[in-house]
N, C-alpha and C positions, 0 to 999 in steps of 0.2 A: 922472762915471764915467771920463772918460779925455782922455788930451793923447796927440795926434797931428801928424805932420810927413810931407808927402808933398812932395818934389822932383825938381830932375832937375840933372847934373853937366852946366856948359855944355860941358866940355873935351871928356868923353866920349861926351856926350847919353844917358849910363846914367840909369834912371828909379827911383824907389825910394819907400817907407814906415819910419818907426817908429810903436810904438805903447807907451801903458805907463796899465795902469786898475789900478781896484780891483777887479778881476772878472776870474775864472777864464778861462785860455784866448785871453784877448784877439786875441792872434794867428790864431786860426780864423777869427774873425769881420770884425774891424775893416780891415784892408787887403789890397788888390786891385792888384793890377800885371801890367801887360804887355808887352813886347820893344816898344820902337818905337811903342807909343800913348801910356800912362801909367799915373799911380799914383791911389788912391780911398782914401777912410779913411770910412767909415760906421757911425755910432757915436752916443752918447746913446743912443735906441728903435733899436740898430743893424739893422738887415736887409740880408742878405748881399747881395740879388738888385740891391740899391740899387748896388752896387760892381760887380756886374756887367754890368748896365744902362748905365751912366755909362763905364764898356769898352769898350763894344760899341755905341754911339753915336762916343765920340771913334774906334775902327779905322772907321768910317762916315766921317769927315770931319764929324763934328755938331762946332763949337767950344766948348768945353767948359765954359763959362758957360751956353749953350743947354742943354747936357746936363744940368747940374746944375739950373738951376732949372726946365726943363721934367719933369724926372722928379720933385719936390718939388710943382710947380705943379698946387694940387687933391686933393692929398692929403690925409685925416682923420686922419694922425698925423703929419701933418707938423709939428707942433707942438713936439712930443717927438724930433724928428729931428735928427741934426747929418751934414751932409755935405760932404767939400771934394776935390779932388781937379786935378790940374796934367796938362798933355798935354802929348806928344812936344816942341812949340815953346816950350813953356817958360807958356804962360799959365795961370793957375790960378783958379780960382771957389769959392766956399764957400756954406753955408747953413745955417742956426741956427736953430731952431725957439724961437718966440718961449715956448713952454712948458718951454724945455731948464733943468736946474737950474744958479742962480747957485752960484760967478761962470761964465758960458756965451758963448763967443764964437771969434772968430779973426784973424789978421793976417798979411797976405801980403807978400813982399819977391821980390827978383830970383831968378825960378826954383825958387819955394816957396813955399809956403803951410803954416799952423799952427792948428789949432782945437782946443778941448776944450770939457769940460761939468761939472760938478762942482770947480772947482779952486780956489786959494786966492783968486785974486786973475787981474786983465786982467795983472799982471806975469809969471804964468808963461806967458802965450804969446809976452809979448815978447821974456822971456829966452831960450824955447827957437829964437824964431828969430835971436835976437843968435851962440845958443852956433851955429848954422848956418852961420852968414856968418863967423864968427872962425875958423871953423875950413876955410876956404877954402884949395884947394892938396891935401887929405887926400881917402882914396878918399871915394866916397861914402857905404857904409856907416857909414862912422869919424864922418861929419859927420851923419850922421843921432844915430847914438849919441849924442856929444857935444852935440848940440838936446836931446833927453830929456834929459840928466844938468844940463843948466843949466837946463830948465824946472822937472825935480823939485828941487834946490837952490832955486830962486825961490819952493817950495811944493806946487807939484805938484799931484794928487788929493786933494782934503782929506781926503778918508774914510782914507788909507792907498795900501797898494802889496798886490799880488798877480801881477801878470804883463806882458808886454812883448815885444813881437817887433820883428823886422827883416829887411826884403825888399827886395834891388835885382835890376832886371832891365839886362841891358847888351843887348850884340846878339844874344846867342843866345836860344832859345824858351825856353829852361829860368834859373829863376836862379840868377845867381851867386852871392848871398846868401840863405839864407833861415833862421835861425832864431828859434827861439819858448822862454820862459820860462812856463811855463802856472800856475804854483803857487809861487811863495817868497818869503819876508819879506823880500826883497830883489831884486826881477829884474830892474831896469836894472842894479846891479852885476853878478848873475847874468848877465845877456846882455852885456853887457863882457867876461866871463871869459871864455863859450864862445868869444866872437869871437876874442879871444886865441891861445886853445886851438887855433881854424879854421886858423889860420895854420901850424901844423905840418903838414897833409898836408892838411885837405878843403878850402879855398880853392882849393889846385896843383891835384886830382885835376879840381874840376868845371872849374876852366880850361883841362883837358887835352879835355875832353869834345867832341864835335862834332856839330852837331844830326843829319848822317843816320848819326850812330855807330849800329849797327855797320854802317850801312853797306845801301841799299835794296835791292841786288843779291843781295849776304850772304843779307842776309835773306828774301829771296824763293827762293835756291837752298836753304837751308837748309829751310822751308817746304814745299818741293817733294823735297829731298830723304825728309823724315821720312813726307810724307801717301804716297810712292812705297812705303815700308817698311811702313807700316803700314794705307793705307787713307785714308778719310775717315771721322772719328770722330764719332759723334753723341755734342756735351759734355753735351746738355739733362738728361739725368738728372744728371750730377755737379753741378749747377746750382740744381735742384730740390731737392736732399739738405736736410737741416736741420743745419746743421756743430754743434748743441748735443746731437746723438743720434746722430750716423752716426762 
């Protein structure tokens, strides 16, 4: 169903995902990241909560081999699971449920880790982490991308292509990176172009960006100024409405 790459840049300690399946949307689902803990790729029987769990264990201090196979360990579809994911220090853990469809597996190198389920062959996780490590020195989205395009070259998804994302997180709460190809006969090319594309204004715009933009003061005067003008507003009826009649 899908090849996946979750790392982290030693230079910058930026954290990141790619993802690229035969199934719609990939990007909702399959990866997970966070400022300063790490990245999750949860996929084969994927459930989201799995990515968020393995979060919120490693901002815990849980080391993230514990986190992975303790959240796997006992499970009744664990079988049909595939789960890997790397933290802030650089170590990374995986898990492959022994029911996952061949060829189904993963292989990790310095500051990454690569797993899929469905694919041609154990050579597209190697390639994708080959095309990772070649492309050392590039931001880190660019080496995430370039992992997917040499893993699907090596084969890829047997079934075909349908969709593909890409998420890094650096120091800020919000990410630097983050898009998603949901639908097209092509979306590792497709997510190549947009990223291209990023590079004219929306890369600069979110680097221009600052976590307490606009500012907590701002925005507490502003807050004060309006409830002063108009009141305290009960929103619950606007809340209640049914936005497919109202």
């Amino acid at each position: 169903m899908t090849l996946s790459i979750v790392a982290r840049d030693l230079e910058t300690n930026d954290l990141g995902a790619a993802v690229t399946s035969r199934f719609f949307a990939v990007g909702s689902i399959v990866p997970w990241t966070r400022s300063g803990v790490g990245a999750v790729c949860t996929q084969a029987l994927s459930d989201p909560r799995f990515g968020v769990r393995v979060l919120q264990a490693l901002e815990a201090g849980i080391p993230v081999k514990l986190a992975v196979d303790g959240l796997m360990d006992g499970r009744e579809n664990r079988g049909h699971a595939q789960l890997h994911g790397i933290a802030a220090d650089g170590m990374t853990a995986a898990f492959t449920g022994a029911e996952c469809i061949e060829w189904s597996g993963s292989c990790a190198g310095d500051n990454a880790s690569v797993a899929g389920n469905m694919l041609a062959g154990p050579g597209v996780v190697d390639a994708t982490l080959e095309g990772f490590v070649a492309s050392t020195g590039r931001p880190l989205a660019e080496r995430l991308l370039r992992a997917i395009i040499a893993g699907e070259r090596a084969g890829g998804d047997k079934r075909g292509k349908q969709s593909a994302a890409v998420v890094v997180h650096g120091a800020r709460s919000h990410a630097e990176v983050n898009l998603r190809v949901d639908d097209h006969p092509d979306p590792v090319a497709e997510l190549w172009r947009i990223y291209e594309v990023g590079h004219a204004r929306y890369f600069g715009f979110l680097a221009a960006m600052r976590d307490d933009a606009p500012g907590r003061d701002l925005l507490e005067r502003r807050v004060e100024a309006w409830t002063a003008e108009h009141g305290n507003v009960d929103f619950s009826e606007f809340w209640s409405r049914d936005p497919w009649k109202d």
